[in-house]
BAVEX-34684 format. One record per atom (N, C-alpha, C): x, y, z; atom name. Coordinates in nm, 3 decimals. Each point is the difference from the previous one (the first is absolute). Layout:
N
+---------+---------+---------+----+
:      px :      py :      pz :  a :
+---------+---------+---------+----+
:       X :       Y :       Z : CA :
...
+---------+---------+---------+----+
// end
This chain:
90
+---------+---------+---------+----+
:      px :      py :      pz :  a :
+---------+---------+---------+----+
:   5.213 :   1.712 : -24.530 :  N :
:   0.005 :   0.103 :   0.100 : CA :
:  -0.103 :  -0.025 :   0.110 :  C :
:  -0.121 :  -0.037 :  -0.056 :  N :
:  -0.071 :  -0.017 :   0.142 : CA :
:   0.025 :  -0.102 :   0.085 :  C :
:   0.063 :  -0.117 :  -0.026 :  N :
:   0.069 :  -0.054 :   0.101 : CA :
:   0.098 :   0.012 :   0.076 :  C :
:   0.075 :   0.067 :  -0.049 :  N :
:   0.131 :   0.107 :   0.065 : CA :
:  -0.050 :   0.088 :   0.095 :  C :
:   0.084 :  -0.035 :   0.154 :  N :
:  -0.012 :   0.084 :   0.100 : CA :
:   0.069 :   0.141 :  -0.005 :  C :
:   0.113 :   0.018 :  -0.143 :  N :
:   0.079 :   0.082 :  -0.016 : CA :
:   0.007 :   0.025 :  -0.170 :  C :
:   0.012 :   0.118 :  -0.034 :  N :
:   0.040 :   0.011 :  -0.173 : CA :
:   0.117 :   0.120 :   0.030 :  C :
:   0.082 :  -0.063 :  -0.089 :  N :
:   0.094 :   0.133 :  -0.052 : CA :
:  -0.048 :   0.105 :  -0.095 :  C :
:   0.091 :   0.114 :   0.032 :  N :
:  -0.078 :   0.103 :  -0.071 : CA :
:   0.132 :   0.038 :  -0.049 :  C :
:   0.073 :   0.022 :  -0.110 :  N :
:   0.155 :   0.026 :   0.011 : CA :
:   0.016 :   0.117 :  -0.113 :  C :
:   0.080 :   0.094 :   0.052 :  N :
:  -0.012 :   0.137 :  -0.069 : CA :
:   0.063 :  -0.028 :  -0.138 :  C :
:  -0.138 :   0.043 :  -0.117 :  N :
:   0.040 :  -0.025 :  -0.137 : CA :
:   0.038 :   0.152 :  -0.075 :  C :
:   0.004 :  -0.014 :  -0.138 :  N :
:   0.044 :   0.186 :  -0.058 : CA :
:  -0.094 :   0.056 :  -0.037 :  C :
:  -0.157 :  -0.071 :   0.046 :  N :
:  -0.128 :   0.105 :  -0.058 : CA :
:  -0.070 :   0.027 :   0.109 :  C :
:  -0.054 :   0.100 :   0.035 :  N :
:  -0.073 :   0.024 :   0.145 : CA :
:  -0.141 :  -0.101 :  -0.029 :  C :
:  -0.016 :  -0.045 :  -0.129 :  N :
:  -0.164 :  -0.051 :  -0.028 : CA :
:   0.016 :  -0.162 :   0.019 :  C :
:   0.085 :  -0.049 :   0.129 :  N :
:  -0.060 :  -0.114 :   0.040 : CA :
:  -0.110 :   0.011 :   0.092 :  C :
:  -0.043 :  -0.143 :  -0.029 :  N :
:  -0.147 :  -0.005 :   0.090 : CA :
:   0.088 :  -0.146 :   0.093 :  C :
:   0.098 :  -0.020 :  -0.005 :  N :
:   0.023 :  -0.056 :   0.108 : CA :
:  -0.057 :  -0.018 :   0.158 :  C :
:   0.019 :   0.083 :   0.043 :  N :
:  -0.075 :   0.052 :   0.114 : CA :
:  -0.127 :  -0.011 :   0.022 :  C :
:  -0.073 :   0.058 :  -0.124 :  N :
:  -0.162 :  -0.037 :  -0.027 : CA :
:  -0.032 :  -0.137 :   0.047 :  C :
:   0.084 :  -0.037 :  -0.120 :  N :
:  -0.045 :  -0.175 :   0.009 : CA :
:   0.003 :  -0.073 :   0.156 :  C :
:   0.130 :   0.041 :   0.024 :  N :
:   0.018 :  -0.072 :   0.147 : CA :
:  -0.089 :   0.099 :   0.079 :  C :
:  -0.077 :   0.083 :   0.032 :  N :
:  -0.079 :   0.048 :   0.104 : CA :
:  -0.131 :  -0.061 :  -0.041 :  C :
:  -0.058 :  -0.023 :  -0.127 :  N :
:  -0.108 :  -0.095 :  -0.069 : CA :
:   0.010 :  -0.152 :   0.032 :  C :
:   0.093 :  -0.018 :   0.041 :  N :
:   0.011 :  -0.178 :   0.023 : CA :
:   0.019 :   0.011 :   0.129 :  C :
:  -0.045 :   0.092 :   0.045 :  N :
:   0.040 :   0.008 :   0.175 : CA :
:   0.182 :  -0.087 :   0.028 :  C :
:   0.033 :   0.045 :  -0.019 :  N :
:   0.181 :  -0.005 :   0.007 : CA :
:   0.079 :   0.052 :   0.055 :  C :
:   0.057 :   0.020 :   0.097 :  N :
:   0.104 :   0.099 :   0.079 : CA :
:   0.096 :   0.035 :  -0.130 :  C :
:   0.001 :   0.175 :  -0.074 :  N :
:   0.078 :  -0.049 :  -0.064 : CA :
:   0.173 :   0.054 :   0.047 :  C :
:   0.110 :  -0.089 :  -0.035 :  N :
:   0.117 :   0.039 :   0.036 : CA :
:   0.007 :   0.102 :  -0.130 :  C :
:   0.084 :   0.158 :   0.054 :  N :
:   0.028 :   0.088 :  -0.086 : CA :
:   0.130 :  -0.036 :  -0.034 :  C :
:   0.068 :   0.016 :  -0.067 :  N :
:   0.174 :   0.019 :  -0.005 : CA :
:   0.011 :   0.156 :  -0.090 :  C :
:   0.001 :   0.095 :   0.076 :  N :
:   0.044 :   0.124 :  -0.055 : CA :
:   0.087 :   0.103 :   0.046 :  C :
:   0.061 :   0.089 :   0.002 :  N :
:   0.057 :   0.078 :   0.033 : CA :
:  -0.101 :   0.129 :   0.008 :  C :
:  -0.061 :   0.031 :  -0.054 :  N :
:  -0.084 :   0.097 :  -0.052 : CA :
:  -0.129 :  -0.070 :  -0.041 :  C :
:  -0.124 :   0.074 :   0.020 :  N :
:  -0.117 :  -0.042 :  -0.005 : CA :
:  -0.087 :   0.057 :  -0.004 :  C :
:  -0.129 :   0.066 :  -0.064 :  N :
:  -0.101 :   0.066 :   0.057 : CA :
:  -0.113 :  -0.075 :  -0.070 :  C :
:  -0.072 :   0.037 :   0.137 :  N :
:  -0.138 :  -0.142 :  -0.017 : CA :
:  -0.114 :   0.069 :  -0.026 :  C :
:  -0.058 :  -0.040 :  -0.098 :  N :
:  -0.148 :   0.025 :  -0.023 : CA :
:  -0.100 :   0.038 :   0.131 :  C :
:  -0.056 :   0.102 :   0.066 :  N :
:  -0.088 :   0.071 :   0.116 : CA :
:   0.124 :  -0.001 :   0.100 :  C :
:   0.076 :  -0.016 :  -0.011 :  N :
:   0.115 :   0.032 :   0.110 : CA :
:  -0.020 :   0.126 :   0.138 :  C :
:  -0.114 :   0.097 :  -0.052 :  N :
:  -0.039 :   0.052 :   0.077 : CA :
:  -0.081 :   0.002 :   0.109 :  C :
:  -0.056 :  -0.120 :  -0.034 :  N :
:  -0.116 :  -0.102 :   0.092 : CA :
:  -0.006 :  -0.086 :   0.041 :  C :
:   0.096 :  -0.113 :  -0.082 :  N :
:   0.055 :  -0.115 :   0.062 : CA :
:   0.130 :   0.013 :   0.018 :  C :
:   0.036 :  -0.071 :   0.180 :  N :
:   0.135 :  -0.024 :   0.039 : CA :
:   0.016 :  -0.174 :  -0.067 :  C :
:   0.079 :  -0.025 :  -0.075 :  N :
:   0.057 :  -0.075 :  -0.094 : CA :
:   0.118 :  -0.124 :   0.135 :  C :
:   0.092 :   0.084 :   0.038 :  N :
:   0.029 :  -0.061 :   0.122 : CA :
:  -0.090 :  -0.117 :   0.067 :  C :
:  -0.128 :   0.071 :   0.054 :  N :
:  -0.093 :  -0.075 :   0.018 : CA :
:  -0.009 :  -0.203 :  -0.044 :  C :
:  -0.010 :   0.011 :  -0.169 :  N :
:  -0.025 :  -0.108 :  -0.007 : CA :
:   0.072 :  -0.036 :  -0.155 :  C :
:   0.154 :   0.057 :   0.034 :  N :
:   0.102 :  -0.049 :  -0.103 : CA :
:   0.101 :   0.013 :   0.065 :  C :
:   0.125 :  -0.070 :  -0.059 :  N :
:   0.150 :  -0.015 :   0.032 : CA :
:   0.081 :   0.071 :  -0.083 :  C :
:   0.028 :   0.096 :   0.077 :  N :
:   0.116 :   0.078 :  -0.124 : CA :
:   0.166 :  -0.016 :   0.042 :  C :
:   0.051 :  -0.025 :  -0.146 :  N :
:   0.128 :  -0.085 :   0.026 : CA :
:   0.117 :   0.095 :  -0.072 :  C :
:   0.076 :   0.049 :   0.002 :  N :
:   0.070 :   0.090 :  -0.101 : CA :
:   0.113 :  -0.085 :  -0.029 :  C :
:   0.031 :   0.043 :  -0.163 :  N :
:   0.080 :  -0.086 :  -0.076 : CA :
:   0.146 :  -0.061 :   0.047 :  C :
:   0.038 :   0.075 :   0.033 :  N :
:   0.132 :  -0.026 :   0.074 : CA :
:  -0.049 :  -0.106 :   0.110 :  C :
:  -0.095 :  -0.073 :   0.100 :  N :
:   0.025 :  -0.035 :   0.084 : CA :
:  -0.043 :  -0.152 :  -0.123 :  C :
:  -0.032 :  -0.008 :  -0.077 :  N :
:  -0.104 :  -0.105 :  -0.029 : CA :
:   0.105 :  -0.051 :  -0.062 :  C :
:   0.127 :   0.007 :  -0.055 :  N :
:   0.151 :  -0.094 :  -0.084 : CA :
:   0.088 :  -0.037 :   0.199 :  C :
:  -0.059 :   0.066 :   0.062 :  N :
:   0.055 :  -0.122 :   0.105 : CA :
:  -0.035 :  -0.145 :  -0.002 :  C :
:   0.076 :  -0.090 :   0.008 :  N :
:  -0.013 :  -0.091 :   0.050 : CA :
:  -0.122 :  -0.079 :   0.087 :  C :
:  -0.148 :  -0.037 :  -0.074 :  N :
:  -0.044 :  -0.064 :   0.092 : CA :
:  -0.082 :   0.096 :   0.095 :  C :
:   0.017 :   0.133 :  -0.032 :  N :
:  -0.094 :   0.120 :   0.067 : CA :
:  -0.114 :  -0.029 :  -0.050 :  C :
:  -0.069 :  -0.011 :  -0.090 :  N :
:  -0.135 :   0.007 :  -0.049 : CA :
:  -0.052 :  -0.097 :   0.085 :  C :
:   0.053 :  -0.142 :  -0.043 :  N :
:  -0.064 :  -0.101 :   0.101 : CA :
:  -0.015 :   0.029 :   0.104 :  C :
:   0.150 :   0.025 :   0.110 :  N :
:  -0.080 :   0.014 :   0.145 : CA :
:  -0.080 :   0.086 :   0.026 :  C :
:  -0.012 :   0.114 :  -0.083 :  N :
:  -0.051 :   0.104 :   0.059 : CA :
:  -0.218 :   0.003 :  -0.030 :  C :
:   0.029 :  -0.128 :  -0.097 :  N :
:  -0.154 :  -0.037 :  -0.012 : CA :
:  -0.009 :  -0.129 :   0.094 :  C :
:   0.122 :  -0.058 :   0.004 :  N :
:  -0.047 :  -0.101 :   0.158 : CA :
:  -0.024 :   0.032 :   0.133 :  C :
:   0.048 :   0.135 :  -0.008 :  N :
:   0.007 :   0.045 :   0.147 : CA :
:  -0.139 :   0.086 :  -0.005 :  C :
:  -0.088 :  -0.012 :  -0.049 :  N :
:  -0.124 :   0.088 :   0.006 : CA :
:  -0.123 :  -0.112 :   0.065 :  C :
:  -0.019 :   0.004 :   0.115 :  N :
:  -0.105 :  -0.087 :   0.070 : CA :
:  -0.155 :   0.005 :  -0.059 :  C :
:  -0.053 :  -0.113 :   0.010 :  N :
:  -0.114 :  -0.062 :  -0.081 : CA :
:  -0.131 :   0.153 :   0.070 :  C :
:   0.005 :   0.033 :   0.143 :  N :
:  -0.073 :   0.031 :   0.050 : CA :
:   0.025 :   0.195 :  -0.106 :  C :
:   0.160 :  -0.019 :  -0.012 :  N :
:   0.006 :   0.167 :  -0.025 : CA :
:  -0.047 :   0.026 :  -0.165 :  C :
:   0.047 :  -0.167 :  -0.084 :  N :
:  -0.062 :   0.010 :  -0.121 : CA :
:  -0.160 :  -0.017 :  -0.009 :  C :
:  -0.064 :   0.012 :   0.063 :  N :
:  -0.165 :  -0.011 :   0.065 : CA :
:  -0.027 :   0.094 :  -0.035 :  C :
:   0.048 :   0.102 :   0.093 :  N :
:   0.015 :   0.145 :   0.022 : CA :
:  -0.006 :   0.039 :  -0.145 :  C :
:   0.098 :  -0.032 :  -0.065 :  N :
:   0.049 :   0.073 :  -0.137 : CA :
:  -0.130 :  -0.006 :  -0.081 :  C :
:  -0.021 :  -0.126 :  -0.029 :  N :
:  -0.096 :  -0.031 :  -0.087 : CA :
:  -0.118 :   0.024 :   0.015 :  C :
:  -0.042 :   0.014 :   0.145 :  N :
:  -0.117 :   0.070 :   0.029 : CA :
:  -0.027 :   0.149 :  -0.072 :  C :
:   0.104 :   0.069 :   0.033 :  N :
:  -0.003 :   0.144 :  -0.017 : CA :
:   0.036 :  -0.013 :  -0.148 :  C :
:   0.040 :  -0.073 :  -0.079 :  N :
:  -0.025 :   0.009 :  -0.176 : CA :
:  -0.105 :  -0.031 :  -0.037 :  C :
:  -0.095 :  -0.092 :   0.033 :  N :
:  -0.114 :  -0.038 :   0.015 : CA :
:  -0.118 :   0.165 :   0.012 :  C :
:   0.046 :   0.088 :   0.142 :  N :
:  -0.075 :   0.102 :  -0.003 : CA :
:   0.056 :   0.136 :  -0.050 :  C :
:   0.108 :   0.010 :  -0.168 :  N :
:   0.019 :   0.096 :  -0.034 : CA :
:  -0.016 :  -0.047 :  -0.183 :  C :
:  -0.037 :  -0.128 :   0.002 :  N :
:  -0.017 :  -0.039 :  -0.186 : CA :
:  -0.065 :   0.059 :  -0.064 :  C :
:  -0.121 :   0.041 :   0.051 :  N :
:  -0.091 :   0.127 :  -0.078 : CA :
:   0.044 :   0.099 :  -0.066 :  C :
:   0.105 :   0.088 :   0.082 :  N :
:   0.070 :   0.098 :  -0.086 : CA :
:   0.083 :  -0.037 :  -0.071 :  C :
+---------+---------+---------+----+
// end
């Protein structure tokens, strides 16, 4: 993970993954795949900010996942990782 500019996070049947954890600990953009979601301080951190949220239905297209992590510019994944960088504490 810490070499990964990106981790998946993919909606499992127990709310007690640390998925997410992990990839915000390895400084990781992480990709969500959920339909539904609620994030740990959600009240304080905008999540938007410095994750990709993908809902299930779009992610059995064809080749969507890829472009849609190719089409994210080096300067805007900067951005991302910066701002995971300044919310890991919580």
């Amino acid at each position: 993970m810490h070499s990964s500019k990106f981790c998946l996070d993919i909606a499992s049947d127990t709310p007690s993954s640390n998925r997410l954890i992990d990839a915000i600990a390895s400084h990781c953009v992480p990709v969500i795949i959920s339909d539904d979601i609620e994030f740990p301080y959600e009240d304080v951190i905008d999540y938007s900010q410095f994750c990709i949220s993908v809902r299930t239905s779009n992610v059995v297209r064809e080749k969507f996942l890829v472009n849609l992590i190719s089409s994210i510019k080096n300067d805007e994944w900067t951005r991302m990782w910066k701002r995971l960088k300044e919310v890991e504490n919580f």
